[in-house]
Backbone as a printed PyTorch tensor [residue, N CA C, xyz], in Angstrom:
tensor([[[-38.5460, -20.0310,  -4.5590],
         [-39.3320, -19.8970,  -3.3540],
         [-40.0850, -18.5690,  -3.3890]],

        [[-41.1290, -18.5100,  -3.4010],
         [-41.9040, -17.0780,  -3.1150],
         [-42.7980, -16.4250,  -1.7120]],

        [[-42.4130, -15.5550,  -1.9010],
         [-42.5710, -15.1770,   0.1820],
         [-44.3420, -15.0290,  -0.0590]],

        [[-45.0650, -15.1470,   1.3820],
         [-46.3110, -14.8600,   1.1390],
         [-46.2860, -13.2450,   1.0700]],

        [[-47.9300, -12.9720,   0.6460],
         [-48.3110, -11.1940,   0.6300],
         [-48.2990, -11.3240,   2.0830]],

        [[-47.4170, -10.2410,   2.8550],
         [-47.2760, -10.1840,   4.4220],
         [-48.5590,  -9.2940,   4.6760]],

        [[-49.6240,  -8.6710,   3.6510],
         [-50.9920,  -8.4280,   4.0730],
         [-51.8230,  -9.2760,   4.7950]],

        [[-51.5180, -10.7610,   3.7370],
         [-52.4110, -11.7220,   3.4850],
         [-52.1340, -12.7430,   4.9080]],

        [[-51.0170, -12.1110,   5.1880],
         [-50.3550, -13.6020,   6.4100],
         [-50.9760, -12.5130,   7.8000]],

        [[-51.0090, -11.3440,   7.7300],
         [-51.1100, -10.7360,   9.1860],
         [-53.0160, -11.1430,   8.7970]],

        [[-53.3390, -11.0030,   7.7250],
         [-54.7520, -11.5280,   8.2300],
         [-55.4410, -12.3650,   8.6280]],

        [[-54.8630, -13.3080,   7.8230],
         [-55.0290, -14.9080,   8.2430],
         [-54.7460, -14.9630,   9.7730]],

        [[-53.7260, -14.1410,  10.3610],
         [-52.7520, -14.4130,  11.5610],
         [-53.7600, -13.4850,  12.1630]],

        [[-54.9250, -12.6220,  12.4140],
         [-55.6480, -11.5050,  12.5700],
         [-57.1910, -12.7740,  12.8920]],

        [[-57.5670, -13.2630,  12.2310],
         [-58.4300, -14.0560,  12.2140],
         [-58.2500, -14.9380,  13.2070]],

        [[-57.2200, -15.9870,  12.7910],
         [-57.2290, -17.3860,  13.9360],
         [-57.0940, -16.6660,  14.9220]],

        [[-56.2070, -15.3870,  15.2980],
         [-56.2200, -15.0820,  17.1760],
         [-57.6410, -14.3380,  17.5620]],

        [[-58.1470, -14.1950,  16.7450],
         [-59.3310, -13.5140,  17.2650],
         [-60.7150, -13.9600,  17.8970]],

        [[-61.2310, -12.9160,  18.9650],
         [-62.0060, -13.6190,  19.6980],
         [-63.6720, -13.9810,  19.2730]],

        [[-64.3600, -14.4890,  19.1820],
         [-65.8280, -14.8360,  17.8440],
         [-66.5280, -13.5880,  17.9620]],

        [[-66.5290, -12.2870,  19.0790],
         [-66.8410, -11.7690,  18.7360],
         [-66.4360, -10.5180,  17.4630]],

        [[-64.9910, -10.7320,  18.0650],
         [-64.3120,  -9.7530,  17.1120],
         [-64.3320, -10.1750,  15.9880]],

        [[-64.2390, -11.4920,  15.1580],
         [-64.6570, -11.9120,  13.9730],
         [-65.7250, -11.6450,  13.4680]],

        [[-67.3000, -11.6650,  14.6270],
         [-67.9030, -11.2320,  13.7910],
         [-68.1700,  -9.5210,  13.3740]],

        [[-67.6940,  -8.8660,  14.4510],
         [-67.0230,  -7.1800,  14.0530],
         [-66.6390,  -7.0820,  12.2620]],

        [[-65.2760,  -8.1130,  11.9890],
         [-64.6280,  -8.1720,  10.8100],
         [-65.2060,  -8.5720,  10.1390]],

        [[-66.4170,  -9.6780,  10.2880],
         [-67.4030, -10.0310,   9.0580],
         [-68.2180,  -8.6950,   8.7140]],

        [[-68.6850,  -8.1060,   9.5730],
         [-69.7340,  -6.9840,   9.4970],
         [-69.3700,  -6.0270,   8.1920]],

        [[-67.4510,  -5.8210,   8.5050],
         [-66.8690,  -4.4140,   8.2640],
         [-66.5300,  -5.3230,   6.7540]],

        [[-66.3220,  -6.4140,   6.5250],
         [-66.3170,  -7.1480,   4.8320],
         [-67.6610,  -6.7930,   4.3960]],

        [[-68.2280,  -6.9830,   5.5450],
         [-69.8960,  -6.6030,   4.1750],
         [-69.9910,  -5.6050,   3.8030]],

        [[-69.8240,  -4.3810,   4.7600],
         [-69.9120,  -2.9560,   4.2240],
         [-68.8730,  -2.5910,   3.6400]],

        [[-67.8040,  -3.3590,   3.1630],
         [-66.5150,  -3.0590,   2.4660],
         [-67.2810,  -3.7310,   1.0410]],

        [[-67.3690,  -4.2880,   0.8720],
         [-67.8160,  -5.8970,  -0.7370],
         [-68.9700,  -4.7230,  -1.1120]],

        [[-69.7680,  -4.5180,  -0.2680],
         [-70.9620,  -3.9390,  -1.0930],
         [-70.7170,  -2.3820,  -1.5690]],

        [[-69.6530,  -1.3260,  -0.5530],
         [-69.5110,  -0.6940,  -1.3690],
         [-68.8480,  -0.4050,  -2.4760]],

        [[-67.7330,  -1.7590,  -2.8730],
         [-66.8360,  -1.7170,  -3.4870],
         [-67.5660,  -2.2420,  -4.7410]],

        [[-68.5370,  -3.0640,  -4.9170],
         [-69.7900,  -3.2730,  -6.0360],
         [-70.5560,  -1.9720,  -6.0750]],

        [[-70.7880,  -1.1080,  -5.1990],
         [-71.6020,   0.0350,  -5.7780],
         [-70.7750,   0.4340,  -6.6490]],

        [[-69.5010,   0.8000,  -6.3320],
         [-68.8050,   1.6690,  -7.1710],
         [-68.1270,   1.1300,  -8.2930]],

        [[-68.3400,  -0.6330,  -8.4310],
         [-67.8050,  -1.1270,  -9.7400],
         [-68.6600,  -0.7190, -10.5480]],

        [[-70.1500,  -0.6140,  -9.9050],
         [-71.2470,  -0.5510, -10.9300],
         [-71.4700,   0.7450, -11.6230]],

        [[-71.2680,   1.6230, -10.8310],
         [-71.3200,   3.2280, -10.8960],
         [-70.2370,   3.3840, -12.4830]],

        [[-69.0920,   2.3920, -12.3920],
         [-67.7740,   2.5970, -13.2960],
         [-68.3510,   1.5390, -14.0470]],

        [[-69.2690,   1.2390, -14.2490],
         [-69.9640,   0.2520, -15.6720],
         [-68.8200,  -1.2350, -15.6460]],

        [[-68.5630,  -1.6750, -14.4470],
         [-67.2640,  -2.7560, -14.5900],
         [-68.4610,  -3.6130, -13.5310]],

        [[-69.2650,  -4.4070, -14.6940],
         [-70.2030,  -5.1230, -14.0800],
         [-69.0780,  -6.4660, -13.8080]],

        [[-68.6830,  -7.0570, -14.4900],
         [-67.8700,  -8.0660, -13.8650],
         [-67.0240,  -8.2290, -12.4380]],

        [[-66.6280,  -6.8230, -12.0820],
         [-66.0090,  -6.8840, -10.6540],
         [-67.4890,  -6.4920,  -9.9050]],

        [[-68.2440,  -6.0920,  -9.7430],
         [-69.1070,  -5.8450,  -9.3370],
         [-69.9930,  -6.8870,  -9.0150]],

        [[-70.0180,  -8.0830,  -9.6320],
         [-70.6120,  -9.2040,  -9.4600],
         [-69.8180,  -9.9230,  -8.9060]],

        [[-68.5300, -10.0200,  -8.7490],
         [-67.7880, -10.3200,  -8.2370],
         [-67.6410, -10.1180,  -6.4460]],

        [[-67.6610,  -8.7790,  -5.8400],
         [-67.9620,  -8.1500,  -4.7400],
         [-69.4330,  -8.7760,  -3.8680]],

        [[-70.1650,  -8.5150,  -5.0310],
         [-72.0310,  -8.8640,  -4.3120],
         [-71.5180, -10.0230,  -4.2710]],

        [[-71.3490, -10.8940,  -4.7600],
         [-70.9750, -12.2900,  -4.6020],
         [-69.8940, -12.4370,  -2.6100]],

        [[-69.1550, -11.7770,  -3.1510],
         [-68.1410, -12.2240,  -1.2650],
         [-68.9300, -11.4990,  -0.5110]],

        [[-70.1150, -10.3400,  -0.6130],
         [-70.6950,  -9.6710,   0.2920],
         [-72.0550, -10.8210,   0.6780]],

        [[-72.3420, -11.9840,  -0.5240],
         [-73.3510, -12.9430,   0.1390],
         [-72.6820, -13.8940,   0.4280]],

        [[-71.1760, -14.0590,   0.4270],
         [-70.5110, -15.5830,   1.0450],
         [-70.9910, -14.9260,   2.9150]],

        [[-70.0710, -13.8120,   2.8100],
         [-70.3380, -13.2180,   4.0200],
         [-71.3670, -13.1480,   5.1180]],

        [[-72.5620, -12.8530,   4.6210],
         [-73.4750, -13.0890,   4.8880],
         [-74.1540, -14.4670,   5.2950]],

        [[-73.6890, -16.1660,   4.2870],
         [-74.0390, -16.7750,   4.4990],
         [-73.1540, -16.9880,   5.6760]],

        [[-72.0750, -17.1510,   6.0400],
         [-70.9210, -17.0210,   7.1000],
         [-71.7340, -16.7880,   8.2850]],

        [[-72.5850, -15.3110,   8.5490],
         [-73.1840, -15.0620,   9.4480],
         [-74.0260, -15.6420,   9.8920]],

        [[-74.7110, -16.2160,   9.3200],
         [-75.9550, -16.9420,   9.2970],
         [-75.5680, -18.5300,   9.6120]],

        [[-74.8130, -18.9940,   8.9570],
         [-74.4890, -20.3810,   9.7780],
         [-73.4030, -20.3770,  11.1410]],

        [[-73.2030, -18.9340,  11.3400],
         [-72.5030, -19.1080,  12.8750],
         [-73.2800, -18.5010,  14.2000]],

        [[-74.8670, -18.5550,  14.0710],
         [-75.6120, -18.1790,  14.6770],
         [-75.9040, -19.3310,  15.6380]],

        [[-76.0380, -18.9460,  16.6990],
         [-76.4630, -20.2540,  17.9250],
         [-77.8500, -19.9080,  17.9400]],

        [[-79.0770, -20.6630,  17.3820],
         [-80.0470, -20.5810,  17.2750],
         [-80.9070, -20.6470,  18.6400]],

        [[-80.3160, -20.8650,  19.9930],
         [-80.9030, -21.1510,  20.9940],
         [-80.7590, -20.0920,  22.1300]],

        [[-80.6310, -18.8030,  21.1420],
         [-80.6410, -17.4600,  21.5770],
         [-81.9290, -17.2590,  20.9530]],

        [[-82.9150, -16.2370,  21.3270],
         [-84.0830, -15.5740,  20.7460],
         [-83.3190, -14.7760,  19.4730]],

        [[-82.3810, -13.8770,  19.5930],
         [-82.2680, -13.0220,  18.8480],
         [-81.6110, -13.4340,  17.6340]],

        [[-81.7510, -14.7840,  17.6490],
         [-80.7330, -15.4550,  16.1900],
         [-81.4360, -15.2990,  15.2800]],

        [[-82.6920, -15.7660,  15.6080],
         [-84.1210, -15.9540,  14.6590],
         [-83.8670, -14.9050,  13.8720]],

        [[-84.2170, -13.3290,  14.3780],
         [-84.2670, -12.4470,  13.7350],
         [-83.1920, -12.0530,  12.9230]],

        [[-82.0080, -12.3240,  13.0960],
         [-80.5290, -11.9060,  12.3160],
         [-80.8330, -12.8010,  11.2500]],

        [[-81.2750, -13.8560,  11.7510],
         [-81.4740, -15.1000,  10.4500],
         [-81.6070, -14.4340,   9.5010]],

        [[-83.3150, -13.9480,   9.7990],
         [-84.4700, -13.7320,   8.9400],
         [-83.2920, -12.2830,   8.3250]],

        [[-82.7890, -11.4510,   8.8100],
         [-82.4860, -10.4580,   8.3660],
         [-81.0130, -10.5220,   6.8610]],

        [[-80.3070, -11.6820,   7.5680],
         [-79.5020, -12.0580,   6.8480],
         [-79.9010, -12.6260,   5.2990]],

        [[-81.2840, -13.3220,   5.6560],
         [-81.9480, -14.1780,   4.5670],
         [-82.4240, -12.7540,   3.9710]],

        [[-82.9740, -12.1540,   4.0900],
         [-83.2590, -10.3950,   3.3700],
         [-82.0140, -10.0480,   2.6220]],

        [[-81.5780, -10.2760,   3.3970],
         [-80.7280,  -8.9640,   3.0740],
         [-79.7060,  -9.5150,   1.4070]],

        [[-79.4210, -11.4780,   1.7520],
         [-78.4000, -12.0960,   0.7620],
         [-79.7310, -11.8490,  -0.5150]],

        [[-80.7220, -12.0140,  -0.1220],
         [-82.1500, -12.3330,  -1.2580],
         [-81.8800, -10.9880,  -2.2430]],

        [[-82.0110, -10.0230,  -1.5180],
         [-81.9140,  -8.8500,  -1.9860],
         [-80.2760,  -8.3700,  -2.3710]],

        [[-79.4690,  -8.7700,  -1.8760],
         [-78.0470,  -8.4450,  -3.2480],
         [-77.8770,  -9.7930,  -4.4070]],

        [[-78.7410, -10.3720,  -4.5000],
         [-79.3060, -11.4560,  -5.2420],
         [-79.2850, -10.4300,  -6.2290]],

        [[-80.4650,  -9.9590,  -5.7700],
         [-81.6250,  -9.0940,  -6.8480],
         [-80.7180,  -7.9080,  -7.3320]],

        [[-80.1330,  -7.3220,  -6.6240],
         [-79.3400,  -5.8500,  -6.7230],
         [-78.2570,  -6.7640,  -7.9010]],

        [[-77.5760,  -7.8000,  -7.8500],
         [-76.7240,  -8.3320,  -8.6440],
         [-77.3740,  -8.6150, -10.2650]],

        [[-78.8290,  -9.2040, -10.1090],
         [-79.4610,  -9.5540, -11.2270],
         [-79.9270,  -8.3170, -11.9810]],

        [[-80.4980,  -7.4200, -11.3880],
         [-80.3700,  -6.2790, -12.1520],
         [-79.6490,  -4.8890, -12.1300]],

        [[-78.5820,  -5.6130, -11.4540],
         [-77.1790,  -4.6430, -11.4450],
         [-77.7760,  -2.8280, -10.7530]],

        [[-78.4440,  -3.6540,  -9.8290],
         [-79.5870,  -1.6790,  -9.2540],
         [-78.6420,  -1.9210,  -7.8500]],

        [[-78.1980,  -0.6350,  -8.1240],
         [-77.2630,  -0.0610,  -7.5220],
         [-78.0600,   1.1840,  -5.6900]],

        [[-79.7550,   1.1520,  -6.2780],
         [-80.2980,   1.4380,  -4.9650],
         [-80.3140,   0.4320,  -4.1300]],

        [[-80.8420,  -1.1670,  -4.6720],
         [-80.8210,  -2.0880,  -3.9250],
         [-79.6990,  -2.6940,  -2.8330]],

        [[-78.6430,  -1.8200,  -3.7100],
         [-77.2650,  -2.4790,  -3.0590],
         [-77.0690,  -1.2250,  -1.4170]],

        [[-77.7200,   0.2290,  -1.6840],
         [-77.7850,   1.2690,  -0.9380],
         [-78.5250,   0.8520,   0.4750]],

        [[-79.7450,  -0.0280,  -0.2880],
         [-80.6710,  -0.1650,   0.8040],
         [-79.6180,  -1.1890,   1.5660]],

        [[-79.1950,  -2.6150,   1.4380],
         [-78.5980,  -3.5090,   2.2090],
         [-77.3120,  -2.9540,   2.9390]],

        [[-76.6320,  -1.5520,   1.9750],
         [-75.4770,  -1.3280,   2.9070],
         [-76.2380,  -0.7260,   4.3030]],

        [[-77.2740,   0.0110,   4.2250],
         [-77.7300,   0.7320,   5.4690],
         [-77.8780,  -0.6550,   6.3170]],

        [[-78.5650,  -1.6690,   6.1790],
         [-78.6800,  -2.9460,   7.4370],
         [-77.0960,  -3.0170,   7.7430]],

        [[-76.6670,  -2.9500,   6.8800],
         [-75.0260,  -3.9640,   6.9960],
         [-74.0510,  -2.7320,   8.2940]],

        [[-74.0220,  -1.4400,   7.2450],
         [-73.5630,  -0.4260,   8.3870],
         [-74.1340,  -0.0540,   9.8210]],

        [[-75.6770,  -0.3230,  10.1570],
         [-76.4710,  -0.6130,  10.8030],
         [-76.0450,  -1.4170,  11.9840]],

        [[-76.1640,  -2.7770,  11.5110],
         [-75.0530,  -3.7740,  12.4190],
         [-73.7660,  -3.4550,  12.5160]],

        [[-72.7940,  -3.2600,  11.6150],
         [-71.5690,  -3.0810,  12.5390],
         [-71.7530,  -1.8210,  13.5440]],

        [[-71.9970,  -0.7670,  13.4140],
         [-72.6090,   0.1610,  14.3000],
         [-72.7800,  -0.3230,  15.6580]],

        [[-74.0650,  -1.3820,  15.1550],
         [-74.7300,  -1.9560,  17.1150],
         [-73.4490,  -2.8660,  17.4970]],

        [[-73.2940,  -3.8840,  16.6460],
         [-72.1550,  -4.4270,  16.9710],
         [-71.1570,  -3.8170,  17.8310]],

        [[-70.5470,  -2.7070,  16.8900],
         [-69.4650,  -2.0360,  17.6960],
         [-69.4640,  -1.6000,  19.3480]],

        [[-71.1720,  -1.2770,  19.6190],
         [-71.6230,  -0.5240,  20.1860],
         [-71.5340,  -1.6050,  21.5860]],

        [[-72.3040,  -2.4300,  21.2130],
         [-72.1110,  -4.4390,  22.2690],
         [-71.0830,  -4.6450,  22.5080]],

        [[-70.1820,  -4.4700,  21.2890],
         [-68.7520,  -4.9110,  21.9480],
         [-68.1230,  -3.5340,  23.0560]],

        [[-68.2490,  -2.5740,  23.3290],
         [-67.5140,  -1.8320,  24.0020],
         [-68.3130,  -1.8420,  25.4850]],

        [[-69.2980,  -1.8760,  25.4620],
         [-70.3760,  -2.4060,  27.0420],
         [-69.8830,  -3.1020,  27.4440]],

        [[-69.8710,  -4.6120,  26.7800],
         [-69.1660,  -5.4810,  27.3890],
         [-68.0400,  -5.9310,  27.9610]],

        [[-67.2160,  -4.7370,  27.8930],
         [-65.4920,  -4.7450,  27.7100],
         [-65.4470,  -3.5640,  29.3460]]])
């Protein structure tokens, strides 16, 4: 019998109780976690984990983007921003450019920022 990683169970267990906004808080803080954790695979020439990272930093992203209620004005634009932003760690992945990945963390830290900022008004 093997016990689960009790990391892996409080997160899972962290997720389902959580409220959609606070999920998307935790999506925000995976993106700016994945992308800097690919800057710095890349920086350490370990292109394989590094492609690895840009990769869960655009699952992430697509995540965001299909949990948008489009019948808000302001979805449009996250869309469009999300669609930037996955296009471009596309590109940062294909030629392993490590500014490209600089520029998307600033949107990504950007949003969790406002994010953070929405969620405490509202509270």
């Amino acid at each position: 019998m093997t016990l689960a990683n009790p990391y892996q169970k409080y997160q899972q267990q962290a997720v389902t109780t959580s409220k959609p906004e606070d999920l998307t808080y935790m999506l925000y803080q995976g993106l700016v976690k994945f992308i800097r954790l690919s800057k710095l695979a890349l920086q350490n020439k370990n292109l394989e984990e590094g492609h690895r990272y840009i990769l869960r930093a655009q699952d992430i992203l697509s995540e965001l983007m299909v949990t948008l209620k489009m019948e808000y004005a302001i979805s449009a634009g996250l869309n469009s921003l999300y669609d930037y932003m996955k296009s471009r760690l596309i590109e940062a992945n294909l030629q392993k450019d490590i500014s490209i990945l600089e520029e998307v963390e600033g949107y990504a830290v950007e949003l969790t920022e406002t994010w953070q900022e929405a969620m405490k008004q509202i509270k």
